[in-house]
C-alpha positions as CSV (number, residue, x, y, z in Angstrom):
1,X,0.0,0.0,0.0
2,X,1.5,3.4,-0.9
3,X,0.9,6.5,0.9
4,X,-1.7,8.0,-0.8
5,X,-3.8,5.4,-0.4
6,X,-3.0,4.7,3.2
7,X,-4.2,8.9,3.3
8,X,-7.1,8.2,1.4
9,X,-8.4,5.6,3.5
10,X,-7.4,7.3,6.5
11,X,-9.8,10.4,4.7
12,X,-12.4,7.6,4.4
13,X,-12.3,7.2,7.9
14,X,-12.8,10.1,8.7
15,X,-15.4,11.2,6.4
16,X,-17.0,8.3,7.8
17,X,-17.5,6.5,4.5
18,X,-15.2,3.7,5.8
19,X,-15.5,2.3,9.6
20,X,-12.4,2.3,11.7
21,X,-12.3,-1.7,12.0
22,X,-12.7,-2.7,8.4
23,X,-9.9,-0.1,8.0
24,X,-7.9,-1.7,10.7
25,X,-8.2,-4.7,9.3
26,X,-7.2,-3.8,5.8
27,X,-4.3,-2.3,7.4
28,X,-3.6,-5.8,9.3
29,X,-4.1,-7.5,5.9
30,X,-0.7,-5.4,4.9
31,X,1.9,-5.5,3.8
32,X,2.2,-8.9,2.6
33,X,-0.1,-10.8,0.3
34,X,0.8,-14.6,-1.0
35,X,0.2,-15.5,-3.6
36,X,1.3,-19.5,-3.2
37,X,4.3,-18.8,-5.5
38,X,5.1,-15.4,-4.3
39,X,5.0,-13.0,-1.4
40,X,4.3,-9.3,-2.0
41,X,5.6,-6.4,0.0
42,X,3.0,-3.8,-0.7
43,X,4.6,-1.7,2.0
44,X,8.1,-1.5,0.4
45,X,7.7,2.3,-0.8
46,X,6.8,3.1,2.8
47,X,9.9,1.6,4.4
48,X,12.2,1.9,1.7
49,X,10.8,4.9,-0.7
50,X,11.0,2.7,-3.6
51,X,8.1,0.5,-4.4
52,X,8.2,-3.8,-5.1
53,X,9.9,-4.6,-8.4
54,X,8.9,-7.7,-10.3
55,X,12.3,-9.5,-11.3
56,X,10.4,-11.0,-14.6
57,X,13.4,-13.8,-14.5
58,X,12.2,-17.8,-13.5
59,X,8.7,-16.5,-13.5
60,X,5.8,-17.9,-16.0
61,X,4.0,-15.4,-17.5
62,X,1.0,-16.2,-15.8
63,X,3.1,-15.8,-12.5
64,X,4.1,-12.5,-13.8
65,X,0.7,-11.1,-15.0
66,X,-1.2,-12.4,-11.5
67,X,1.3,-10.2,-9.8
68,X,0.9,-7.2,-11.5
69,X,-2.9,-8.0,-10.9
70,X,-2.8,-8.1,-7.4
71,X,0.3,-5.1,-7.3
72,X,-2.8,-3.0,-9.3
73,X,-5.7,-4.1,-6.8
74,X,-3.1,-3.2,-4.0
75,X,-2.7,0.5,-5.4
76,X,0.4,0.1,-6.7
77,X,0.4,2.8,-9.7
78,X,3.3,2.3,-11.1
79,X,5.1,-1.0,-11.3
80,X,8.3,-2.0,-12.9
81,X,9.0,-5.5,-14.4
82,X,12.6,-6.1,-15.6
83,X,14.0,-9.0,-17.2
84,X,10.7,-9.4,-19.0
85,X,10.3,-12.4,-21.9
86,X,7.9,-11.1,-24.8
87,X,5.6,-14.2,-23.8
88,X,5.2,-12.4,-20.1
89,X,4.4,-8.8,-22.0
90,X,1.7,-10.7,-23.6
91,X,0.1,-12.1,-20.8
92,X,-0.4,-8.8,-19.3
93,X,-3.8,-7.6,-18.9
94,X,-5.3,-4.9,-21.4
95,X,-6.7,-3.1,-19.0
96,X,-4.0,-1.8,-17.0
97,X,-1.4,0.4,-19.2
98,X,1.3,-1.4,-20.0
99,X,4.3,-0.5,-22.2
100,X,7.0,-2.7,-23.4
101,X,10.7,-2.4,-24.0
102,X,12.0,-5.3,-25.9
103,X,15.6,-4.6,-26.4
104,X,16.3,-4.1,-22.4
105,X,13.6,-6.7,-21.7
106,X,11.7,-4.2,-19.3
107,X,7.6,-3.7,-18.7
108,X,6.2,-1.1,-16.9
109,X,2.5,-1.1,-15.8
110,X,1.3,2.2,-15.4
111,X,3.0,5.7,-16.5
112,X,6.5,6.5,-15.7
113,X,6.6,9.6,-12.8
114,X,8.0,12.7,-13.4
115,X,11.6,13.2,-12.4
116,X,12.3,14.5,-8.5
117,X,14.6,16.6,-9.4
118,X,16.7,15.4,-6.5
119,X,19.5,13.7,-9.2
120,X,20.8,13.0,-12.0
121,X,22.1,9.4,-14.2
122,X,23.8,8.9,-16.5
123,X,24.2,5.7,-18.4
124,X,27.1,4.9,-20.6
125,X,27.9,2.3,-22.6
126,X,31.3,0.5,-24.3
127,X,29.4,0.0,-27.4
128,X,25.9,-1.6,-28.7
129,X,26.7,-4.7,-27.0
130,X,25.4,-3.0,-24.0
131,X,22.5,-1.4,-25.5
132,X,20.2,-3.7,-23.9
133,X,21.3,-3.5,-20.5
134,X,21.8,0.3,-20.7
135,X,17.6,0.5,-21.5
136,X,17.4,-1.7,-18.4
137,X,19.2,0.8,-16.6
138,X,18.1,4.1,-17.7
139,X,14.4,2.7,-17.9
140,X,14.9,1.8,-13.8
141,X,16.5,4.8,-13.3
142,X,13.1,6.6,-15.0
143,X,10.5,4.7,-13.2
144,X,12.0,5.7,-9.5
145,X,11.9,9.2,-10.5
146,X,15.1,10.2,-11.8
């Protein structure tokens, strides 16, 4: 669960649209879900200010897509998938926005943030060998707001 939408339940609460036990038990219910073959950290942002990452690698695609399914019902709005087959990027649901970056094997679900300002990277390469890793890298670097 990101911040906002621990504030906007917290607003719920206190509009009284959303009583104070359901909230504290969806609040208990954080910040891990399993899923049988995985275990999600919806609280990672809070503690660590960068949300859960889906390392694509050793997953099925159907592993991959239920994640970003239950990432999305979490509130996750922005979630990056690296080391992405094209099979995976298929199985992703057309209903959440999903783009696709074949050469550095990278998926994000959801629209990239704009920059913090607190930073910049840069990413070099030796030549177009490293093409597909530098994508990799720059595209991270994008999606936690640099």
């Amino acid at each position: 669960m990101e911040q906002r939408a621990i504030k906007a339940l917290l607003e719920q609460v206190a509009a009284g649209q959303v009583d104070v036990d359901d909230a504290l038990l969806r609040l208990k219910m954080e910040p891990f879900e399993e899923l049988g073959f995985a275990k999600l950290d919806s609280h990672r942002g809070l503690r660590q200010g960068v949300a859960e990452v889906i390392y694509g690698a050793g997953k099925t695609p159907e592993q991959i897509a239920r994640i970003v399914d239950a990432m999305r019902s979490g509130g996750q709005d922005t979630i990056l998938i690296t080391r992405m087959s094209v099979e995976a990027a298929a199985a992703i649901d057309p209903a959440h926005p999903f783009t696709y970056y074949e050469m550095g094997r990278i998926g994000i679900v959801g629209s990239l943030p704009s920059p913090d300002g607190s930073g910049k990277v840069v990413v070099a390469t030796g030549g177009t060998s490293d093409m597909p890793v530098a994508e990799e890298a720059a595209l991270t670097a994008e999606a936690l707001g640099n």
